[in-house]
PDBQT receptor file of N, H, CA, C and O in Angstrom, charges set to zero:
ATOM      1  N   UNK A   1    -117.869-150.882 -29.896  1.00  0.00    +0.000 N 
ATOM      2  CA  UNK A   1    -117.209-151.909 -29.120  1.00  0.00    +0.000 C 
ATOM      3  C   UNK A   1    -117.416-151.642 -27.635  1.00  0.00    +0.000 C 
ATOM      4  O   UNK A   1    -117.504-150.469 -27.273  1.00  0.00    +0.000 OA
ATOM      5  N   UNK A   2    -117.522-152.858 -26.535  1.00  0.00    +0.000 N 
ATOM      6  H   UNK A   2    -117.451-153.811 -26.829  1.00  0.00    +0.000 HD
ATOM      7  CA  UNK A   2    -117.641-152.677 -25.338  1.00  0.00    +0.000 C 
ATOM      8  C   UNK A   2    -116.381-152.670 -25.054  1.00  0.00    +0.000 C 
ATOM      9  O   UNK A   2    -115.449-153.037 -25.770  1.00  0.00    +0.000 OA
ATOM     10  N   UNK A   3    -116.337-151.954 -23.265  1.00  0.00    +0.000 N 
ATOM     11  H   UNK A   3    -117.093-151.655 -22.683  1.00  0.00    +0.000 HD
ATOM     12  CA  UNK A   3    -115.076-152.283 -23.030  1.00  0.00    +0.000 C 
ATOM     13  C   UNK A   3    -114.191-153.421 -22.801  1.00  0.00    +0.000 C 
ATOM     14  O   UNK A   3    -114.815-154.468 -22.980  1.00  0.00    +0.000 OA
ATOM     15  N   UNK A   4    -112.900-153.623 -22.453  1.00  0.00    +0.000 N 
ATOM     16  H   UNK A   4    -112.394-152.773 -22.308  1.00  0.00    +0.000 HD
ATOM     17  CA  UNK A   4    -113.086-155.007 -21.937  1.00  0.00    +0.000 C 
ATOM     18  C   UNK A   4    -113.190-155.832 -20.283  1.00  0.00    +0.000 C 
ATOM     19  O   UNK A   4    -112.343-155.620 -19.416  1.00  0.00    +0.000 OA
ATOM     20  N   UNK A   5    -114.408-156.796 -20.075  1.00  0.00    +0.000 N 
ATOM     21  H   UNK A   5    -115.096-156.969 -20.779  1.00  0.00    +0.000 HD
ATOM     22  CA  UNK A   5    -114.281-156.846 -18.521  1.00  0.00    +0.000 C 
ATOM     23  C   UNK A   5    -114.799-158.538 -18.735  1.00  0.00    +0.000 C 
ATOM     24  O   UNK A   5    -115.486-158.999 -19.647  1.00  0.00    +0.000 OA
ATOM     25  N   UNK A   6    -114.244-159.189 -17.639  1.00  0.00    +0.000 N 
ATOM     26  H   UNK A   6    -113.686-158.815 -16.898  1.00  0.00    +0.000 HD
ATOM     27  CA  UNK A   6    -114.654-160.296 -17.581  1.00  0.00    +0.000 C 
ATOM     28  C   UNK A   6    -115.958-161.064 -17.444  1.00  0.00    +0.000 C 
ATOM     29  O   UNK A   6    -116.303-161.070 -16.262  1.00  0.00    +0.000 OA
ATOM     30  N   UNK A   7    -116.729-161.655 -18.163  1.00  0.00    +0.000 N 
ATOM     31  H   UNK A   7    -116.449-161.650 -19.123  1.00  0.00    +0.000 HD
ATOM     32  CA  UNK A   7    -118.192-161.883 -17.952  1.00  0.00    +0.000 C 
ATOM     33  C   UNK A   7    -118.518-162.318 -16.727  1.00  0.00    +0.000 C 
ATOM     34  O   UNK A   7    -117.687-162.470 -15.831  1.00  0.00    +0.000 OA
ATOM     35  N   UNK A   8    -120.031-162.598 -16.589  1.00  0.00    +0.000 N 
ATOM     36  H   UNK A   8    -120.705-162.475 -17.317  1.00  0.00    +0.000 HD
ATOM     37  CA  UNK A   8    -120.293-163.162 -14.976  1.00  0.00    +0.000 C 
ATOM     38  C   UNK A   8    -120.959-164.723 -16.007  1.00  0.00    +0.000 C 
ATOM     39  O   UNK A   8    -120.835-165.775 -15.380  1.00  0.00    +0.000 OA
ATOM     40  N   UNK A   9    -121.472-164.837 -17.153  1.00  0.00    +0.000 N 
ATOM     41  H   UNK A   9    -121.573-163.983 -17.662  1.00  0.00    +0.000 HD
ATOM     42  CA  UNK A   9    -122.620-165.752 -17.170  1.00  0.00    +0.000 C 
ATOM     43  C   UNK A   9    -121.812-166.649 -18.070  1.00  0.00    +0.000 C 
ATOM     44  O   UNK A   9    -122.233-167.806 -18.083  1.00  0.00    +0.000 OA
ATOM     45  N   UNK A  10    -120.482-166.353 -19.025  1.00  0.00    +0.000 N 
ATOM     46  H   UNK A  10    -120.140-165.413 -19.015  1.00  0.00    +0.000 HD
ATOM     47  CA  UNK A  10    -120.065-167.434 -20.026  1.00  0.00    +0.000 C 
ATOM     48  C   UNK A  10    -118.415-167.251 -19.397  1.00  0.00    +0.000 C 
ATOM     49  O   UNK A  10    -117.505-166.613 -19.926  1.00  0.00    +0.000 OA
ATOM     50  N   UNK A  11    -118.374-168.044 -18.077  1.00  0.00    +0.000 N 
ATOM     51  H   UNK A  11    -119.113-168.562 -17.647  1.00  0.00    +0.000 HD
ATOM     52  CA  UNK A  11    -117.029-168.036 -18.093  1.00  0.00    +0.000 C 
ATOM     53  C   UNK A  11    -116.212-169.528 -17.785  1.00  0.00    +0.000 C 
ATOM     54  O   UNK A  11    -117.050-170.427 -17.722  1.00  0.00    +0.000 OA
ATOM     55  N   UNK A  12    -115.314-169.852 -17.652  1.00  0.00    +0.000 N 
ATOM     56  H   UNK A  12    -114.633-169.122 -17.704  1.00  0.00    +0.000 HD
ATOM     57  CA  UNK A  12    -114.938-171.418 -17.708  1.00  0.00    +0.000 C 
ATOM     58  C   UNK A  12    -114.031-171.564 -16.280  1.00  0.00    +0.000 C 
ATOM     59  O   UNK A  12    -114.147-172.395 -15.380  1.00  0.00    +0.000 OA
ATOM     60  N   UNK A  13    -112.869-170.175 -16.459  1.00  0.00    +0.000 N 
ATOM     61  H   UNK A  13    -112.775-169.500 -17.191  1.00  0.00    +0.000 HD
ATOM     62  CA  UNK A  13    -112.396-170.318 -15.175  1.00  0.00    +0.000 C 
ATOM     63  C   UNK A  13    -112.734-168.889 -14.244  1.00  0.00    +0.000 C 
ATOM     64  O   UNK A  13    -113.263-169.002 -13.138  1.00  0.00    +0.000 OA
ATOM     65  N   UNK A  14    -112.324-167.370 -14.889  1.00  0.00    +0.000 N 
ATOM     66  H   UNK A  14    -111.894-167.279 -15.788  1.00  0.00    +0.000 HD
ATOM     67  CA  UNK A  14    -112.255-166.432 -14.587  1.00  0.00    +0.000 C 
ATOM     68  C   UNK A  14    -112.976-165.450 -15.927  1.00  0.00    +0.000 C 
ATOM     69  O   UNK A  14    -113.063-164.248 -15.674  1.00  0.00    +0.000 OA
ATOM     70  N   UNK A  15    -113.319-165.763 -16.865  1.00  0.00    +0.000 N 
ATOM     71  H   UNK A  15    -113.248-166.739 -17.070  1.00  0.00    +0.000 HD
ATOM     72  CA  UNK A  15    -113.970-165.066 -18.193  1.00  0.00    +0.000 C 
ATOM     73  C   UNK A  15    -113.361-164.345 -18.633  1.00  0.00    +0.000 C 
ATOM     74  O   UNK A  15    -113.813-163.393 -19.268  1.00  0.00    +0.000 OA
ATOM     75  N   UNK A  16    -111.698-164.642 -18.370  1.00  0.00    +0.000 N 
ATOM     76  H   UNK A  16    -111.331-165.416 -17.853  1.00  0.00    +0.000 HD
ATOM     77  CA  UNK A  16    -110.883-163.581 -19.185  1.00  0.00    +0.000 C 
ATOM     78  C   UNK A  16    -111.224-164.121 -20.909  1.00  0.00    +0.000 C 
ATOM     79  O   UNK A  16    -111.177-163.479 -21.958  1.00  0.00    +0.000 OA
ATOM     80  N   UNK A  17    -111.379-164.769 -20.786  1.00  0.00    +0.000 N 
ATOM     81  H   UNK A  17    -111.416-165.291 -19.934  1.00  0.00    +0.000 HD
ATOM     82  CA  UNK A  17    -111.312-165.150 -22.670  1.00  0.00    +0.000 C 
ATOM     83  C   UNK A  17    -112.221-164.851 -22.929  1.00  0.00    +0.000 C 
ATOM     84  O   UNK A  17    -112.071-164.087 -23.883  1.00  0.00    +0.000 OA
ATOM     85  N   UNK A  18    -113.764-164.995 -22.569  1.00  0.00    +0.000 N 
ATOM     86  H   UNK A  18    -113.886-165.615 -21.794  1.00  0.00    +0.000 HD
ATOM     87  CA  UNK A  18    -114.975-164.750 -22.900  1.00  0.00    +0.000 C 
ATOM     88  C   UNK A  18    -115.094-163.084 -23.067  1.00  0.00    +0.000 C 
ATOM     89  O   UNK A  18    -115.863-162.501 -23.831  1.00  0.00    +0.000 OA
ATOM     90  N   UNK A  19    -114.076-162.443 -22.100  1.00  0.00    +0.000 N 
ATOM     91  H   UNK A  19    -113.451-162.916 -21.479  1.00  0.00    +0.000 HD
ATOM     92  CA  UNK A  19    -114.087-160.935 -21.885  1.00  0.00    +0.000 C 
ATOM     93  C   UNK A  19    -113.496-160.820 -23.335  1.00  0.00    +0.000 C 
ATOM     94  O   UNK A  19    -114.284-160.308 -24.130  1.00  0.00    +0.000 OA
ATOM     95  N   UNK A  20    -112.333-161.171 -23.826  1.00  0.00    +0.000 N 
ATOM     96  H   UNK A  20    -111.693-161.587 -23.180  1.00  0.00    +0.000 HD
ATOM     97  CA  UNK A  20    -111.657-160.160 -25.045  1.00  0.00    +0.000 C 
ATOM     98  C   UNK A  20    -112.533-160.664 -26.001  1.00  0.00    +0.000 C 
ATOM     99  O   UNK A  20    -112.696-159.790 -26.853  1.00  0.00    +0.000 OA
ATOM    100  N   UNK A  21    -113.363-161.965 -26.334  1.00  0.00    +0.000 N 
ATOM    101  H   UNK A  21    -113.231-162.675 -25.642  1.00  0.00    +0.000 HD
ATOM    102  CA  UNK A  21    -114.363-162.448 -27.050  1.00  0.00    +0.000 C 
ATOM    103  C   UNK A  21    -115.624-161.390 -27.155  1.00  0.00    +0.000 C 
ATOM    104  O   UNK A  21    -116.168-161.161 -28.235  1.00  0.00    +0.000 OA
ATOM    105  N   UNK A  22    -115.922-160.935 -26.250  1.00  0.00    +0.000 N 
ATOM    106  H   UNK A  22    -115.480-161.120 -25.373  1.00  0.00    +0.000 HD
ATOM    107  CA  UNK A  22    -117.186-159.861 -26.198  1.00  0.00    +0.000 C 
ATOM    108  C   UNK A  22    -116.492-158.644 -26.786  1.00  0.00    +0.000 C 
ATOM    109  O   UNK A  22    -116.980-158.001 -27.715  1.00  0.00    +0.000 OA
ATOM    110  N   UNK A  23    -115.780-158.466 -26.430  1.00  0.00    +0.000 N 
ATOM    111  H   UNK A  23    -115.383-158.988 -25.675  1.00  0.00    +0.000 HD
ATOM    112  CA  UNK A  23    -115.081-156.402 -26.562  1.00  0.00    +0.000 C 
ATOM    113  C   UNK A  23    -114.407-157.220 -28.278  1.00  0.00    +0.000 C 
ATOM    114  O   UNK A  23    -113.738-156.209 -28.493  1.00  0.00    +0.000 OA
ATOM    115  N   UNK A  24    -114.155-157.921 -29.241  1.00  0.00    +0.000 N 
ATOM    116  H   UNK A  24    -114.698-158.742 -29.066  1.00  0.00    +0.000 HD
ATOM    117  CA  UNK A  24    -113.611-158.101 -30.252  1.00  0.00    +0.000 C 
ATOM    118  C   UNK A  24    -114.690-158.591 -31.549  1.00  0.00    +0.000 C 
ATOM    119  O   UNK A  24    -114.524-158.586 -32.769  1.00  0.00    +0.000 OA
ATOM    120  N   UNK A  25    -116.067-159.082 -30.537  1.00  0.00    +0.000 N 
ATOM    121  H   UNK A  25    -116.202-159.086 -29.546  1.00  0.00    +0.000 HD
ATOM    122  CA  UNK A  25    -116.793-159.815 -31.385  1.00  0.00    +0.000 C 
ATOM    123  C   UNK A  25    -116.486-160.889 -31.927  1.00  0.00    +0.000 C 
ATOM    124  O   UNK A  25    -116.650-160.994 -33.142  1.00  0.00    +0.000 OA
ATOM    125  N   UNK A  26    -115.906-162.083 -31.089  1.00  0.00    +0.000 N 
ATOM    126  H   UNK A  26    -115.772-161.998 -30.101  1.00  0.00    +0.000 HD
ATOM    127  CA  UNK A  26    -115.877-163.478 -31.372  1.00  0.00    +0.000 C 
ATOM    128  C   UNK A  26    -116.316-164.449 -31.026  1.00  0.00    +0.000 C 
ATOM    129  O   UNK A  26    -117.429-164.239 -30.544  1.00  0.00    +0.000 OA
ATOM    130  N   UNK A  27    -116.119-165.181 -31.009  1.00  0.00    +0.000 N 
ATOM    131  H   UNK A  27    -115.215-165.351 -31.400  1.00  0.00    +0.000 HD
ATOM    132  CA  UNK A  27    -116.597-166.583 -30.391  1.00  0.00    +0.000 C 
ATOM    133  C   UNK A  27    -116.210-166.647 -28.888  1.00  0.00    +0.000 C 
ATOM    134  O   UNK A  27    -115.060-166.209 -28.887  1.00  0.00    +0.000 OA
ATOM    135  N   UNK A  28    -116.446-166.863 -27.982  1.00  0.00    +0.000 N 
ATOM    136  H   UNK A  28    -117.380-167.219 -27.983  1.00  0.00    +0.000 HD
ATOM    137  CA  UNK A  28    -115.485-167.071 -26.094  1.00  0.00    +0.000 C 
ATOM    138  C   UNK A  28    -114.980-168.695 -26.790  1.00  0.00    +0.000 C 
ATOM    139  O   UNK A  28    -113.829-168.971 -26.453  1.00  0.00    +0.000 OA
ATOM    140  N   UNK A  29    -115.535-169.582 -27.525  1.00  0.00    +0.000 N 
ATOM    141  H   UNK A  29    -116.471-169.358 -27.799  1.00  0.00    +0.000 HD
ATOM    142  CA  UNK A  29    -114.845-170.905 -27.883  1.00  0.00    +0.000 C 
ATOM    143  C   UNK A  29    -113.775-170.417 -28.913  1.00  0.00    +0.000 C 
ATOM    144  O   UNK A  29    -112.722-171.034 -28.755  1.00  0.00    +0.000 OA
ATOM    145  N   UNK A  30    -113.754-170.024 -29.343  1.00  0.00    +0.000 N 
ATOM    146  H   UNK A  30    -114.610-169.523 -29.472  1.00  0.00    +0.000 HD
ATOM    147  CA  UNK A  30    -112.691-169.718 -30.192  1.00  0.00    +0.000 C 
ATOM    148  C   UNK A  30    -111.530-169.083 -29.572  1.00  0.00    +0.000 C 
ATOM    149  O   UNK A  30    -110.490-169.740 -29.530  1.00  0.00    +0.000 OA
ATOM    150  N   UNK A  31    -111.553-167.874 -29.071  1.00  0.00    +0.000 N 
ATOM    151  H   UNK A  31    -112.398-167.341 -29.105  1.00  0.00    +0.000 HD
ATOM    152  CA  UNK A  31    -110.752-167.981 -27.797  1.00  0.00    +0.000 C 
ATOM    153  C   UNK A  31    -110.147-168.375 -27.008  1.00  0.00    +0.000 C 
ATOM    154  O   UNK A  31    -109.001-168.068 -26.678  1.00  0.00    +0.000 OA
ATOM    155  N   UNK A  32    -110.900-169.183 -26.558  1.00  0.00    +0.000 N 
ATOM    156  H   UNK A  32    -111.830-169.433 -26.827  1.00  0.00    +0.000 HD
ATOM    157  CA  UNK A  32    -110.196-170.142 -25.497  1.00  0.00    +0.000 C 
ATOM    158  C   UNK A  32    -109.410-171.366 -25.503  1.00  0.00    +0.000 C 
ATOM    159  O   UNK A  32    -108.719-171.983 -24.692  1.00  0.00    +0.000 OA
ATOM    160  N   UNK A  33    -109.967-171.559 -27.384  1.00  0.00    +0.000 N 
ATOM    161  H   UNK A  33    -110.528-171.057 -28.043  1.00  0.00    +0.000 HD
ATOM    162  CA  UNK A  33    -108.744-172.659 -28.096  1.00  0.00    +0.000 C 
ATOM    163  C   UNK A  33    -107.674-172.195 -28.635  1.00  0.00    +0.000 C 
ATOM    164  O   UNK A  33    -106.773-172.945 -29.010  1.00  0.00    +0.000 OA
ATOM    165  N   UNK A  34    -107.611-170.633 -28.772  1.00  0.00    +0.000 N 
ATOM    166  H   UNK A  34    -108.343-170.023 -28.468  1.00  0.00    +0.000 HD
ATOM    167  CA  UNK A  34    -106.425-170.285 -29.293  1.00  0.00    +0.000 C 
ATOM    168  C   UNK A  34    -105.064-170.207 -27.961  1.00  0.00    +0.000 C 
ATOM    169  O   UNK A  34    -103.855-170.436 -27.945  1.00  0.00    +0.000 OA
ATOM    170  N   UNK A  35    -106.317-169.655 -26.745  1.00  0.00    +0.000 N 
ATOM    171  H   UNK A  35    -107.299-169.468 -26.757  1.00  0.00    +0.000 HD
ATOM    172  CA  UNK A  35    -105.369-169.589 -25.397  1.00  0.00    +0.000 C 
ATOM    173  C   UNK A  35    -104.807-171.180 -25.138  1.00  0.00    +0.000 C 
ATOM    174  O   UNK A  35    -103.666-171.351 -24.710  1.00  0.00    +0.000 OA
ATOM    175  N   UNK A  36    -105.354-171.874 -25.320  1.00  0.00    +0.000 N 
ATOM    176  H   UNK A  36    -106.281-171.735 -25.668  1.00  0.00    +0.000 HD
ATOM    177  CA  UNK A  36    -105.031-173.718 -24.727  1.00  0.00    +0.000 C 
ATOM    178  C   UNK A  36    -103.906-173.837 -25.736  1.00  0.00    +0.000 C 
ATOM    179  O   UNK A  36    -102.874-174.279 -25.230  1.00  0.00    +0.000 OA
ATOM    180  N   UNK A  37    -103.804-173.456 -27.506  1.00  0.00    +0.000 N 
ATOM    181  H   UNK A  37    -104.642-173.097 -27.916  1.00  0.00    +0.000 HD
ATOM    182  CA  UNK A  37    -103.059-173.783 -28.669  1.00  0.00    +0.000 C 
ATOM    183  C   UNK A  37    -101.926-172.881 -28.056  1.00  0.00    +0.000 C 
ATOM    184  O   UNK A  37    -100.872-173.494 -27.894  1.00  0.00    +0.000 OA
ATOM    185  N   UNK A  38    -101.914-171.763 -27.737  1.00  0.00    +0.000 N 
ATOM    186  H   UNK A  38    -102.771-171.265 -27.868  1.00  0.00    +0.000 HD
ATOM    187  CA  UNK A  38    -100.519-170.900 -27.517  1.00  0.00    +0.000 C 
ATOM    188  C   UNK A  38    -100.152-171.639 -26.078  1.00  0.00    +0.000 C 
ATOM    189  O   UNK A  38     -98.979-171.609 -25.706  1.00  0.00    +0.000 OA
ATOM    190  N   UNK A  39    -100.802-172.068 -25.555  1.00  0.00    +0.000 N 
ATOM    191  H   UNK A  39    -101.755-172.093 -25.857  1.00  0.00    +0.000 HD
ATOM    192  CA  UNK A  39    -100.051-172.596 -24.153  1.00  0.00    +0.000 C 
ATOM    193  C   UNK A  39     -98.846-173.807 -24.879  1.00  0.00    +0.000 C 
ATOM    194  O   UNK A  39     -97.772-174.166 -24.398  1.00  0.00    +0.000 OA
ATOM    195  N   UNK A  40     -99.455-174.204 -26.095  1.00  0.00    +0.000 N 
ATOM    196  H   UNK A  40    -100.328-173.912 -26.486  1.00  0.00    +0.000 HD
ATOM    197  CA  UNK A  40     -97.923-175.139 -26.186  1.00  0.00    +0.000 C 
ATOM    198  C   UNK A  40     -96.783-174.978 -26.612  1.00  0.00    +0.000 C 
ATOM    199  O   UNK A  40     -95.930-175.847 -26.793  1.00  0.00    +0.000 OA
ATOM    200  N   UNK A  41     -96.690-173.564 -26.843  1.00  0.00    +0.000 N 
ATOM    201  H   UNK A  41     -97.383-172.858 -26.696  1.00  0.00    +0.000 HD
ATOM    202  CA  UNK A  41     -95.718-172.598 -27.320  1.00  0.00    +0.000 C 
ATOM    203  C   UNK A  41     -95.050-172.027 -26.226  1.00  0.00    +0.000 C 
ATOM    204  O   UNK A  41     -95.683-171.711 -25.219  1.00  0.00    +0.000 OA
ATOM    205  N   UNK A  42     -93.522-171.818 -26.340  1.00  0.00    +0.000 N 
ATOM    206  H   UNK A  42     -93.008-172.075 -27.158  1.00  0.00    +0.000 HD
ATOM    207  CA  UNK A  42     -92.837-171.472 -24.897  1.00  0.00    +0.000 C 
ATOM    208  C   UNK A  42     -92.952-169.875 -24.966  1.00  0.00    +0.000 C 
ATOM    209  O   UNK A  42     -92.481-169.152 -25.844  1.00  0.00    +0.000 OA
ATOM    210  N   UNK A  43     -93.896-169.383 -23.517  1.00  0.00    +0.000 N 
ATOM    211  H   UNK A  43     -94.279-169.970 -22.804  1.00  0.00    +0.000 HD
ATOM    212  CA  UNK A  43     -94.000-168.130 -24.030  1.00  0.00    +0.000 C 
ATOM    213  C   UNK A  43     -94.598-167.734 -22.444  1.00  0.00    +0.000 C 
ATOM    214  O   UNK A  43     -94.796-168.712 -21.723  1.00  0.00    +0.000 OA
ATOM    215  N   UNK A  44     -94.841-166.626 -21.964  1.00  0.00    +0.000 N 
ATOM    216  H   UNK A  44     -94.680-165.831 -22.549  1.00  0.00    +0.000 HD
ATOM    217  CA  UNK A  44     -95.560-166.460 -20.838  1.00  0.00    +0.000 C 
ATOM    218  C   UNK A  44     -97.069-166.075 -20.648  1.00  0.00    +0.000 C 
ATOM    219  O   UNK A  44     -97.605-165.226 -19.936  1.00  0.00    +0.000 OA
ATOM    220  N   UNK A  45     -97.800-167.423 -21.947  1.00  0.00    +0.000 N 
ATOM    221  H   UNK A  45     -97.365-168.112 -22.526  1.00  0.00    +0.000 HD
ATOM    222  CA  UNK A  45     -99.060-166.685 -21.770  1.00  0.00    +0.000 C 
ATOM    223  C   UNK A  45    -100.472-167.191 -20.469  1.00  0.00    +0.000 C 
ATOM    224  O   UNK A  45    -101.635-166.899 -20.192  1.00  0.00    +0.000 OA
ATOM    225  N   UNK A  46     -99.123-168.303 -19.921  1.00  0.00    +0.000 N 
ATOM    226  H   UNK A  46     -98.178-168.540 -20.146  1.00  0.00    +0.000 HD
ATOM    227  CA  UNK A  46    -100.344-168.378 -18.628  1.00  0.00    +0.000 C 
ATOM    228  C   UNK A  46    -100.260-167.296 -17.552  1.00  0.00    +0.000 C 
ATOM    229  O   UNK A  46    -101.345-167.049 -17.025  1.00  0.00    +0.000 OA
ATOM    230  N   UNK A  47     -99.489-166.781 -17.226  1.00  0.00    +0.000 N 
ATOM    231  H   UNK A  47     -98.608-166.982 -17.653  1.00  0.00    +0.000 HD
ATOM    232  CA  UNK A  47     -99.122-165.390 -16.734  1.00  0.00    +0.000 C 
ATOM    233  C   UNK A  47     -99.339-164.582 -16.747  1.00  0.00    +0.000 C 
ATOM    234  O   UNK A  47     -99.159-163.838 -15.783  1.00  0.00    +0.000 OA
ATOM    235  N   UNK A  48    -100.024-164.108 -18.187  1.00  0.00    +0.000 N 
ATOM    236  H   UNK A  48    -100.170-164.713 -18.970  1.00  0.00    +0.000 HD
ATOM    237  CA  UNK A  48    -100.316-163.135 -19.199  1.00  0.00    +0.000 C 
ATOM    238  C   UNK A  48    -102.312-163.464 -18.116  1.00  0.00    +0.000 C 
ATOM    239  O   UNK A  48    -102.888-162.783 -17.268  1.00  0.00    +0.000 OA
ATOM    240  N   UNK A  49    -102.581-164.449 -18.621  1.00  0.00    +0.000 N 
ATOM    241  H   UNK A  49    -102.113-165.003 -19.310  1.00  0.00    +0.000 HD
ATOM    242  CA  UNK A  49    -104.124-164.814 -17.651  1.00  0.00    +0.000 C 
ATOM    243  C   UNK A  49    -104.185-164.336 -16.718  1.00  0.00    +0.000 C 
ATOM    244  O   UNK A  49    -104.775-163.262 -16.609  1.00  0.00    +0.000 OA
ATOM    245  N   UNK A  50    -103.711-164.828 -15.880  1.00  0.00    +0.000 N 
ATOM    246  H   UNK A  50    -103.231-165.701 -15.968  1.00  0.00    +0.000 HD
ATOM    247  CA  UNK A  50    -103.342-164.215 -14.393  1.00  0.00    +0.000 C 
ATOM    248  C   UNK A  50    -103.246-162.928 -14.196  1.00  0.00    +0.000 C 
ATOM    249  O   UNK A  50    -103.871-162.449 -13.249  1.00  0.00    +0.000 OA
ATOM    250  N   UNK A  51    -102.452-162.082 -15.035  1.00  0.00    +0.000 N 
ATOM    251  H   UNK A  51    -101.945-162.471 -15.805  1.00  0.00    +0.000 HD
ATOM    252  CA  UNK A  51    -102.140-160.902 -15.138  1.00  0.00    +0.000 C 
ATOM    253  C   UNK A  51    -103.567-160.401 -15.543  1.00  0.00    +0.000 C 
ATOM    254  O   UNK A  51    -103.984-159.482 -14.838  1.00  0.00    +0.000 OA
ATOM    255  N   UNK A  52    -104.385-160.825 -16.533  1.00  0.00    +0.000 N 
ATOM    256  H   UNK A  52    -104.046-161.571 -17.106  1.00  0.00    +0.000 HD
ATOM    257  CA  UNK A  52    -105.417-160.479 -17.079  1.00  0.00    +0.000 C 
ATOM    258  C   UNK A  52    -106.671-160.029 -16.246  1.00  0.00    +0.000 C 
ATOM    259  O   UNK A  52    -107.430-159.059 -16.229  1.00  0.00    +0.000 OA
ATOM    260  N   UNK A  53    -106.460-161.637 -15.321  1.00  0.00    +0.000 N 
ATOM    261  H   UNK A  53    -105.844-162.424 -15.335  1.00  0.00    +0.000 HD
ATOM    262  CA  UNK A  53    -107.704-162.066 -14.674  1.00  0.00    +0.000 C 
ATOM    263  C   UNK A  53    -107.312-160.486 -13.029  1.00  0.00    +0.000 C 
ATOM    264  O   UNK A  53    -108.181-159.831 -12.453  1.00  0.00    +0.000 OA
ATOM    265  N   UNK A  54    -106.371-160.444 -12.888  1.00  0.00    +0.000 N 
ATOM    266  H   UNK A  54    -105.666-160.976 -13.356  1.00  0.00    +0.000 HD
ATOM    267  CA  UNK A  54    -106.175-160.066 -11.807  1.00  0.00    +0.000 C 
ATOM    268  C   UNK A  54    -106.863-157.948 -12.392  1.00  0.00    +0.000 C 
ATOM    269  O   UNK A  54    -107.505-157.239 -11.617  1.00  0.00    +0.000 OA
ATOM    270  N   UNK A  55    -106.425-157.491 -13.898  1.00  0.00    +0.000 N 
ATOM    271  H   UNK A  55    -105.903-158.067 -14.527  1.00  0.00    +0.000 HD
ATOM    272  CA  UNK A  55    -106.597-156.283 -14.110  1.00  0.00    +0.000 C 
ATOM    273  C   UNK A  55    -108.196-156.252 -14.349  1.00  0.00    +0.000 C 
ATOM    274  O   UNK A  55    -108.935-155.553 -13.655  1.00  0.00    +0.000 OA
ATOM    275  N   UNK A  56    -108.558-156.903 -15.177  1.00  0.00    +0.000 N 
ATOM    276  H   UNK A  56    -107.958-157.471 -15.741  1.00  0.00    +0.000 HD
ATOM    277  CA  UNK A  56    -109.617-157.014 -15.629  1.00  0.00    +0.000 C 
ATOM    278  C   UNK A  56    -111.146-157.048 -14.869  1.00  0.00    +0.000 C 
ATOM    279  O   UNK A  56    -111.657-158.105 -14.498  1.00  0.00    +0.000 OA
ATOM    280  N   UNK A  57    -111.821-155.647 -14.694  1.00  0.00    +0.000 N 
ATOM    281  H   UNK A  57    -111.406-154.788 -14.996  1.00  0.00    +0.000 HD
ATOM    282  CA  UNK A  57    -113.058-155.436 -13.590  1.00  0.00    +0.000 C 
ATOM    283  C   UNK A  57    -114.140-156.404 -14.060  1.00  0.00    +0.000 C 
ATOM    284  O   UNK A  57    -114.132-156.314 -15.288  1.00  0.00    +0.000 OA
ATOM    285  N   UNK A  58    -115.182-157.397 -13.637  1.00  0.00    +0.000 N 
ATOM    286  H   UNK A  58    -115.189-157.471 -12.640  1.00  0.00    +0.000 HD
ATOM    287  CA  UNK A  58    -116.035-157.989 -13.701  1.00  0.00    +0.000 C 
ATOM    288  C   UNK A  58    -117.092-156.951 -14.129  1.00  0.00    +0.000 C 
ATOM    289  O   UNK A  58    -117.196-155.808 -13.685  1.00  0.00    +0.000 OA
ATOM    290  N   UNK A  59    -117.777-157.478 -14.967  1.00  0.00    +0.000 N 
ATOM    291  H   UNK A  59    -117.693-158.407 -15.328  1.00  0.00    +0.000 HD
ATOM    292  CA  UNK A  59    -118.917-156.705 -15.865  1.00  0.00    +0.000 C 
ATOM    293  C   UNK A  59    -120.651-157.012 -14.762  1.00  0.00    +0.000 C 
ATOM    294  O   UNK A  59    -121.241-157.930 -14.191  1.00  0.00    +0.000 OA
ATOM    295  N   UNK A  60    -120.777-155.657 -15.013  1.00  0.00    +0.000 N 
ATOM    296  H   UNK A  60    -120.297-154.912 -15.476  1.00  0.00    +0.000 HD
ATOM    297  CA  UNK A  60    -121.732-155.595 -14.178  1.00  0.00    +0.000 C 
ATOM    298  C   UNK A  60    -123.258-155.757 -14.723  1.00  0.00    +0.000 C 
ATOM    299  O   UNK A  60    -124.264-155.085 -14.501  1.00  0.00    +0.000 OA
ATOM    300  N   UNK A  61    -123.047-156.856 -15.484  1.00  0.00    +0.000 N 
ATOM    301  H   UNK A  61    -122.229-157.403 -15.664  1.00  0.00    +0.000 HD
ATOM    302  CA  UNK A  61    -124.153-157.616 -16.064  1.00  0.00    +0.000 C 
ATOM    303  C   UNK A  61    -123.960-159.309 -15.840  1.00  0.00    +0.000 C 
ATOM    304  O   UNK A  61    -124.809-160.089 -16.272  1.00  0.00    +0.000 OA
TER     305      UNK A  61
């Protein structure tokens, strides 16, 4: 497994989704519909992004 870091080449806003998609071996679309599906759930996972996007080092590829 890679570590996890945000992509430079498949990203939509910041490549946090595309990032846990690479380090898990999934889809970055699959991902990113589960992040949009939990957003309609009361919960703090846009925050959780933010939080993500802000820890998460850009991959140096």
């Amino acid at each position: 497994m890679t570590t996890m870091t945000r992509t430079r080449d498949d990203k939509v806003i910041a490549g946090v989704c595309a990032g846990i998609a690479r380090r898990y071996g999934w889809r970055p679309g699959k991902v990113r519909l589960i992040f949009v599906l939990s957003c309609l759930l009361p919960g703090p996972q846009f925050i959780l992004y933010i939080i993500l996007w802000w820890l998460m080092p850009k991959s140096s590829y």
